[in-house]
Backbone as a ProteinNet text record, in pm:
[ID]
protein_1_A
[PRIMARY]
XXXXXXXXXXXXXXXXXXXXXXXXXXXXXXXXXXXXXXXXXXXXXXXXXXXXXXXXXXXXXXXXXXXXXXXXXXXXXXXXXXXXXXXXXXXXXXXXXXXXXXXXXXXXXXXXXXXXXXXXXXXXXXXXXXXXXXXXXXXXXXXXXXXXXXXXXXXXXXXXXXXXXXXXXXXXXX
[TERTIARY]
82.8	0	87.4	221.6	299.4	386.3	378.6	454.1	354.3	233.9	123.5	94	107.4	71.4	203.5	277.2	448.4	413	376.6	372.4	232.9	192.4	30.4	99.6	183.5	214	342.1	425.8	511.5	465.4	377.4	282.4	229.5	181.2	114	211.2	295.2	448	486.4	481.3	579.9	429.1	315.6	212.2	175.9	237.3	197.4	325	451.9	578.9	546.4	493.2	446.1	343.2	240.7	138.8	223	271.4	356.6	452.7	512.2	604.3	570.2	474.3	339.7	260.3	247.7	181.7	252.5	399.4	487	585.7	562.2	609.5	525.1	384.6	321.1	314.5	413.4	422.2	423.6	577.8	624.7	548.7	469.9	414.6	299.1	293	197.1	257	425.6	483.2	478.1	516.2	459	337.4	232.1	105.9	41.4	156.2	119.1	201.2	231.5	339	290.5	425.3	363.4	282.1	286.3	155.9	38	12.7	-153.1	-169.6	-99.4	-62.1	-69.8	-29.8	-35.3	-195.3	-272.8	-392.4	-490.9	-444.1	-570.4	-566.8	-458.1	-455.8	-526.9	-499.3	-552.2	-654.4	-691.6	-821.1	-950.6	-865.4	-990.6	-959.8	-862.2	-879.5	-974	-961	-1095.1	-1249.6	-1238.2	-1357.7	-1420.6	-1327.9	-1419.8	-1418.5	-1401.4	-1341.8	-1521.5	-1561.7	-1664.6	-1776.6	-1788.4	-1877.7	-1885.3	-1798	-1844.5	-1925	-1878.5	-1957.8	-2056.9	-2071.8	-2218.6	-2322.3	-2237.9	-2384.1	-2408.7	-2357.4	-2305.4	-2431.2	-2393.1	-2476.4	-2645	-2622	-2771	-2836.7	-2785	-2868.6	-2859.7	-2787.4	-2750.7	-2793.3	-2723.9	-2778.4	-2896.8	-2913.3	-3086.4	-3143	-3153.2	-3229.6	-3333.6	-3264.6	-3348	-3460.3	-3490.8	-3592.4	-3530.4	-3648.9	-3600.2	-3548.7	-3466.7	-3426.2	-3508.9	-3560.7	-3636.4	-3558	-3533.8	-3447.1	-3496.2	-3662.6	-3723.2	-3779.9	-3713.9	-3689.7	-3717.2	-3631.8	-3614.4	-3591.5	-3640.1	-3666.6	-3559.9	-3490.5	-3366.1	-3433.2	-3409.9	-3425.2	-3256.7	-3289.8	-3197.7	-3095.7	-3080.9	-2958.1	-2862.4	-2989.9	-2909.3	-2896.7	-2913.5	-2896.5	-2782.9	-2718.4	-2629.8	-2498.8	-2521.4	-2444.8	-2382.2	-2469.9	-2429	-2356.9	-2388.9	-2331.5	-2219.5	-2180.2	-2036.3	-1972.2	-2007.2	-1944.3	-1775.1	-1870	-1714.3	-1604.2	-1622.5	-1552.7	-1473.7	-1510.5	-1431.4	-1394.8	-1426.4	-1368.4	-1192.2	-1211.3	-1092.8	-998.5	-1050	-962.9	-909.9	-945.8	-913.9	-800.3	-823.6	-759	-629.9	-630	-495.6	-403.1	-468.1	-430.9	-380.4	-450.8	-361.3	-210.5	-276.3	-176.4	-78.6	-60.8	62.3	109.9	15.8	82.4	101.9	-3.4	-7.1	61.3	14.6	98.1	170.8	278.5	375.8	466.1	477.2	643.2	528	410.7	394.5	387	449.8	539.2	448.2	248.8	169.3	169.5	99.4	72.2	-48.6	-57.7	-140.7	-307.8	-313.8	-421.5	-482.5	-395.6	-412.8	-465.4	-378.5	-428.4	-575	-611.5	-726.1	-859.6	-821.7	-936.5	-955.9	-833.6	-878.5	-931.2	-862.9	-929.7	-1089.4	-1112.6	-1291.3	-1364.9	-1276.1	-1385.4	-1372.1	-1290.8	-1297.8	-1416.1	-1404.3	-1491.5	-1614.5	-1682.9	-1755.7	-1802.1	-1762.9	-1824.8	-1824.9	-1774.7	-1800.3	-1882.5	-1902.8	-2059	-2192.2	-2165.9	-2265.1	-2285.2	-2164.3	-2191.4	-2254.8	-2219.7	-2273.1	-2443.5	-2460.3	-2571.2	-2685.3	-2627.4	-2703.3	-2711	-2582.4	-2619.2	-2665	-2685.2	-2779.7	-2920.4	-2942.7	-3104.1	-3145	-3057.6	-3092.1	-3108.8	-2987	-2991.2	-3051.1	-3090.7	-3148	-3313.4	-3327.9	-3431.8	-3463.5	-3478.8	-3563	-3560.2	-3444.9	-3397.6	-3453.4	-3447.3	-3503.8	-3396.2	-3236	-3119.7	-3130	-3050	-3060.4	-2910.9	-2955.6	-2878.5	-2728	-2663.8	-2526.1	-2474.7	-2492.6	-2500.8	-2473.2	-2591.8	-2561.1	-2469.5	-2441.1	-2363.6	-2215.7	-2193.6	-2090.7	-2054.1	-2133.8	-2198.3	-2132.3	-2173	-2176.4	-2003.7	-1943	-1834.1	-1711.3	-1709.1	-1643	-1647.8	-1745.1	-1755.6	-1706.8	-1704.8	-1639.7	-1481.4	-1423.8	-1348	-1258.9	-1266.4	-1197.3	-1174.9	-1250.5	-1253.5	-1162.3	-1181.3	-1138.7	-965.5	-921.9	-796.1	-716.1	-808.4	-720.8	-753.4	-803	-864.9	-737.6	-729.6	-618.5	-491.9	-440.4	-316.7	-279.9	-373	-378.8	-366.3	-503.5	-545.4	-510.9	-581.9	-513.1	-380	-316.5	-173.5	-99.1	-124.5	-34	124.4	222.3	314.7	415.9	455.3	507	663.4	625.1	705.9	676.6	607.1	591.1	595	649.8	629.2	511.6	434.9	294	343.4
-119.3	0	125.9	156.2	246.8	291.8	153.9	138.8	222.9	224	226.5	399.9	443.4	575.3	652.6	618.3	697.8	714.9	600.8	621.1	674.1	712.8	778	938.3	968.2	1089.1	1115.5	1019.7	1122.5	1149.2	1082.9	1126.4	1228.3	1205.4	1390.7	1497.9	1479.8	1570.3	1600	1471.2	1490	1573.3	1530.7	1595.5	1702.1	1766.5	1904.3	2021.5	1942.5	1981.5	2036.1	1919.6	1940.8	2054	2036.4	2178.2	2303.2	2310.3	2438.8	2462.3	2378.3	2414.1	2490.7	2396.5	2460.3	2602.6	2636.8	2750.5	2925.3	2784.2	2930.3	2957.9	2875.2	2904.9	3035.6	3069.4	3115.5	3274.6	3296.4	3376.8	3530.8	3526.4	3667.7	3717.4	3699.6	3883.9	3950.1	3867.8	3910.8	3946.4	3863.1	3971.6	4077.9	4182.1	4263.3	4323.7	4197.7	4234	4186.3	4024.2	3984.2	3884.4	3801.2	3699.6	3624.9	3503.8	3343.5	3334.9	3295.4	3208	3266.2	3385.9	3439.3	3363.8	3409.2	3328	3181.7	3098.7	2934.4	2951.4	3040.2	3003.7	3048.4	3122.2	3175.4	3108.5	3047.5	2942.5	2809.4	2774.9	2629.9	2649.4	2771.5	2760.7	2800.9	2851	2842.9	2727.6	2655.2	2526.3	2473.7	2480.5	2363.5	2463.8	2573.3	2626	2592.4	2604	2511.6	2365	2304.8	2182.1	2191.4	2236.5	2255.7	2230.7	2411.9	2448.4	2338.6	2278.4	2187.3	2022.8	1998.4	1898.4	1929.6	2088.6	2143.4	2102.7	2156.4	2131	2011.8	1935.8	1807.1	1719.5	1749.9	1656.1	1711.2	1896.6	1944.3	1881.2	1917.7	1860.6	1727.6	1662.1	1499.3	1453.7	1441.4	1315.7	1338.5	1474.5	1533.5	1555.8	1594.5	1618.5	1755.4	1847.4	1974.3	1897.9	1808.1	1769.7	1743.4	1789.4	1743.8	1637.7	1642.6	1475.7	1458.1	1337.8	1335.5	1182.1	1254.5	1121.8	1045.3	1094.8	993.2	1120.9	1178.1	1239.5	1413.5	1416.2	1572.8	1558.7	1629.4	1678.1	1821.6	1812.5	1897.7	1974.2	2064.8	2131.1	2077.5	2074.8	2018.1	2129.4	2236.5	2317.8	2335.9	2282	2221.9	2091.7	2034.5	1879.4	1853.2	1918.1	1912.8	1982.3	2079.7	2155.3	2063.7	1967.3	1854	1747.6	1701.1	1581.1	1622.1	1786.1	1794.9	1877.3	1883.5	1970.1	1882.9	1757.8	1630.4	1626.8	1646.1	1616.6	1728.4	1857.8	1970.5	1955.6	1974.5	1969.1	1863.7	1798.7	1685.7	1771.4	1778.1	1871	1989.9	2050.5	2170	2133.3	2065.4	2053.3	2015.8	1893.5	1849.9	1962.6	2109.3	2178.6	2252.8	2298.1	2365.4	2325.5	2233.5	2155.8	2152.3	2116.1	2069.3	2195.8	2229.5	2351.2	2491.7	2520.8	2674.1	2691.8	2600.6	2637.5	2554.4	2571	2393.6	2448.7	2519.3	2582.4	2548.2	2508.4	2460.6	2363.6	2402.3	2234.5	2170.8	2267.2	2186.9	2057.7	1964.8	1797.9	1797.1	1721.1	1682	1695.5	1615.5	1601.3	1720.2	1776.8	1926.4	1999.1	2025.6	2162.6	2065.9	1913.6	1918.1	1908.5	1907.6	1973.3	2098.4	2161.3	2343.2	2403.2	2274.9	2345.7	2279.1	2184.9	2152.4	2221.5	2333	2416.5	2572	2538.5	2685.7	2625.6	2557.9	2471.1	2476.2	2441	2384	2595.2	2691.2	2820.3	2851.5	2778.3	2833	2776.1	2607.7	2577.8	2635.9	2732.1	2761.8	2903.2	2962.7	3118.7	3026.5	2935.8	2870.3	2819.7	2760.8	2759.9	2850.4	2949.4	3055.5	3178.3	3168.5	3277	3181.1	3031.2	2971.8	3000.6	2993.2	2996.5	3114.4	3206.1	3382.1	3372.1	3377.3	3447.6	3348.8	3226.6	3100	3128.6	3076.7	3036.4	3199.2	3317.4	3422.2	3505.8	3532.6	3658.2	3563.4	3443.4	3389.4	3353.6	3427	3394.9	3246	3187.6	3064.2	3031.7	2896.7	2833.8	2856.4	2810.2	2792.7	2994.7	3085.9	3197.3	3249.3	3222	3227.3	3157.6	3042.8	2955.3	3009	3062.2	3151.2	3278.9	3340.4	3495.9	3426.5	3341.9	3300.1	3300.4	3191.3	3144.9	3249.2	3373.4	3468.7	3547.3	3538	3586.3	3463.9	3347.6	3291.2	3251	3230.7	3282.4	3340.7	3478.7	3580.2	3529	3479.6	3455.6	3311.8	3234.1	3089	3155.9	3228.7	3243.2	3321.9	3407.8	3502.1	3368.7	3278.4	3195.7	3077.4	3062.3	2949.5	2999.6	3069.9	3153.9	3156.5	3190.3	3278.1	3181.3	3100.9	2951.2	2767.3	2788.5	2631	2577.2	2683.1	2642.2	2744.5	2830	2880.2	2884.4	2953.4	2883.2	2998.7	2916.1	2908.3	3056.6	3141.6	3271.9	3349.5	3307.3	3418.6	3570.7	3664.2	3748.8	3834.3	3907	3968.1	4056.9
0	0	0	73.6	78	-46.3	-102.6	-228.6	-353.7	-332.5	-444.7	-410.5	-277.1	-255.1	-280	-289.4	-292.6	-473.4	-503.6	-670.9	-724.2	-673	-719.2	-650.7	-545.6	-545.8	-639.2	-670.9	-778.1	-918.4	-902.5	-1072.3	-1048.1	-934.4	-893.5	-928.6	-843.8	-818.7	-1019.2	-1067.8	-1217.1	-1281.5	-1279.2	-1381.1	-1307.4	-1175.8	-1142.1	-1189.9	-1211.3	-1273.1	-1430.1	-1504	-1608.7	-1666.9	-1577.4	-1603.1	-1535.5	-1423.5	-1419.3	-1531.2	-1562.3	-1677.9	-1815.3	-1825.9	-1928.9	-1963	-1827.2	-1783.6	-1779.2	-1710.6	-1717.4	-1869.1	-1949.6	-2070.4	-2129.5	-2077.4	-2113.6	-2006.7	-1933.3	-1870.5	-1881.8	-1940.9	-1978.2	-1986.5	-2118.6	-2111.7	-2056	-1943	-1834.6	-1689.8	-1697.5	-1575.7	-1520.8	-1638.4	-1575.3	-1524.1	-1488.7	-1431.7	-1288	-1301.7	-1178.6	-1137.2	-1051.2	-1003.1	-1085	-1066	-1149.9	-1047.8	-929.4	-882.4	-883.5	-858	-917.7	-1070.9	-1179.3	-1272.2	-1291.7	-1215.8	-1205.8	-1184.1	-1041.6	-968.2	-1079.5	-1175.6	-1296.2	-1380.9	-1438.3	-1517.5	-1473.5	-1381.4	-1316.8	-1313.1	-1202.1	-1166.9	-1308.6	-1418.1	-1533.1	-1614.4	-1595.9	-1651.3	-1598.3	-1453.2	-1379	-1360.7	-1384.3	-1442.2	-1550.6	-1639.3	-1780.1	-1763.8	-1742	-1651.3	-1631.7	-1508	-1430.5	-1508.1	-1592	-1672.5	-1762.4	-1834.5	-1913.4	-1894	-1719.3	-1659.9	-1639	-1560.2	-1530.4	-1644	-1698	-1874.6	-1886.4	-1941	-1959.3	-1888.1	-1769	-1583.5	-1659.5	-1662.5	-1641.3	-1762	-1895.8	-2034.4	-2066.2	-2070.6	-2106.3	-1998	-1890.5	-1770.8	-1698.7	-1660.5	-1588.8	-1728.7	-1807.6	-1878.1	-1876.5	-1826.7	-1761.6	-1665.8	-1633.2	-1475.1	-1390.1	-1315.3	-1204.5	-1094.8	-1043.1	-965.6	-795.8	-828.3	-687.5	-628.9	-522.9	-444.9	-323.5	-332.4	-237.5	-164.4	-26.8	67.5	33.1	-68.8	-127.3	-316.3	-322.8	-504	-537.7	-560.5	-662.7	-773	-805.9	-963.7	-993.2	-1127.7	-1150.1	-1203.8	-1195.9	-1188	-1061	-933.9	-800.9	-824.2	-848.8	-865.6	-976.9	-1077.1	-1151.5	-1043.3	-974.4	-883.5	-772.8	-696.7	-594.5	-671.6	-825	-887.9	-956.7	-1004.6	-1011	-907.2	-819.8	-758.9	-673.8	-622.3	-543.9	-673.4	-791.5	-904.8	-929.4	-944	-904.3	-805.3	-680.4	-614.8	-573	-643.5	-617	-721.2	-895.5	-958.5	-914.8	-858.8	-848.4	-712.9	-640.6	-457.8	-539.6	-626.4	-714.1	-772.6	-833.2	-878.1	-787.7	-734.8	-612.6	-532.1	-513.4	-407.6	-504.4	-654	-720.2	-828.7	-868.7	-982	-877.4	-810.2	-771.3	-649.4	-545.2	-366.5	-391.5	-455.5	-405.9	-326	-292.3	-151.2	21	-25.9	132.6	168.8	291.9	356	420.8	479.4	558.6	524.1	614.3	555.6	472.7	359.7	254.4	331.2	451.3	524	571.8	625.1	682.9	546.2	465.1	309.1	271.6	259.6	221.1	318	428.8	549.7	510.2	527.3	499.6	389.8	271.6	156.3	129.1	198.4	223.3	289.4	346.1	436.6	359.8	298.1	194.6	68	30.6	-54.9	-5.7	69	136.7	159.2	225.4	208.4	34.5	-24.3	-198.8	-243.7	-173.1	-219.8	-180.1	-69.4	-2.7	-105.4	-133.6	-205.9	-367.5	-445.4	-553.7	-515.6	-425.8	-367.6	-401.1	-263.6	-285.5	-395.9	-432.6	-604.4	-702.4	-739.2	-836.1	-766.4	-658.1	-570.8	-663.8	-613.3	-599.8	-802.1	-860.2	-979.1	-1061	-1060.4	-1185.2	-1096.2	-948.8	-909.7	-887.4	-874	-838.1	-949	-1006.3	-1118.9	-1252.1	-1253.1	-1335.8	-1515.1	-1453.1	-1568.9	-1587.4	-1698.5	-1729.6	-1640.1	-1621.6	-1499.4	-1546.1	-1664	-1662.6	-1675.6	-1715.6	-1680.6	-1567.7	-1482.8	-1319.7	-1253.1	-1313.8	-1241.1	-1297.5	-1448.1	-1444.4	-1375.1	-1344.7	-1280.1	-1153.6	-1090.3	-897.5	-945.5	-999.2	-984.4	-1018.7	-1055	-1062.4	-953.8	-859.9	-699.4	-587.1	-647.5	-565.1	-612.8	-650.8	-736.6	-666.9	-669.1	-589.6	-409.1	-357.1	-244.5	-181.5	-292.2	-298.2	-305.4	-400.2	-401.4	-248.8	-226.8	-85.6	-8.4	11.3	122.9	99.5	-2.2	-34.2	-0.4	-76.2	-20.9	130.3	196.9	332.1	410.3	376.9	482.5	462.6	319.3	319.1	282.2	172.8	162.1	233.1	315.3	402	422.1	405.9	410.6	530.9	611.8	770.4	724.2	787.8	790.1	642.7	635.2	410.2	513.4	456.3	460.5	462.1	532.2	491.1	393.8
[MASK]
++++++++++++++++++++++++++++++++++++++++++++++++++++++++++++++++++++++++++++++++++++++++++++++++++++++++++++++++++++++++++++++++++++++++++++++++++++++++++++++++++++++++++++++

């Protein structure tokens, strides 16, 4: 088992080497606008935005079928119900991204950055939540719209929150 997890993390390690490498080939001429790692975190994080958006759709039109999902207990619209069935799936992409292309100088333990980053997660499902409620279910926009609209407000928050809290890194300078 030690043998199988050592080698499922240097693939991590070599294919998070790889997309940084990638990313920062693509750098320069945005230096002068912002660090690589804001840089790595905008890159990644709109990879796994479209990433997202394209499951979102995907889940809402192909697998729901615009209806709704009733699971016995409680009944979903299914722009929340596409939201709960990709959301564990982002979520894992994106924690990978982080952890390997964007924060890699922190030394916290693996266990530790993905507690913290489930509870940063976990307030972004709640802001996705409630801006699909608000802007699909009251304002009446079409779901993937809003669900673009929400995710540019969470977004912003997910990054100071990551930086700050889940990959943290022990004396950084303020």
């Amino acid at each position: 088992m030690l043998i199988l997890s050592t080698m499922i993390r240097r693939i991590l390690v070599l294919t998070g080497k790889f997309i940084s490498d990638v990313i920062d080939y693509f750098y320069p001429p945005f230096r002068r606008y912002f660090g690589l790692q804001f840089f790595r975190y905008g890159v990644s994080g709109a990879a796994n935005i479209v990433f997202d958006w394209g499951l979102y759709s995907f889940i809402y039109n192909i697998v729901l079928q615009k209806q709704m999902l009733n699971l016995g207990i409680v009944t979903l619209s299914s722009p929340i119900a596409a939201l709960f069935i990709t959301f564990p799936i982002t979520l894992f992409t994106g924690f990978l991204l982080q952890k390997y292309v964007t924060f890699t100088d922190s030394e916290m333990r693996g266990h530790k950055q993905l507690a913290r980053y489930m509870v940063v997660v976990a307030i972004n499902l709640l802001i996705n939540y409630t801006g699909l409620k608000i802007l699909n279910g009251v304002l009446g926009l079409w779901p993937l719209a809003s669900k673009m609209i929400v995710t540019v407000v969470a977004t912003f928050f997910s990054y100071f929150s990551q930086k700050k809290f889940t990959f943290k890194i022990k004396n950084e300078p303020r």
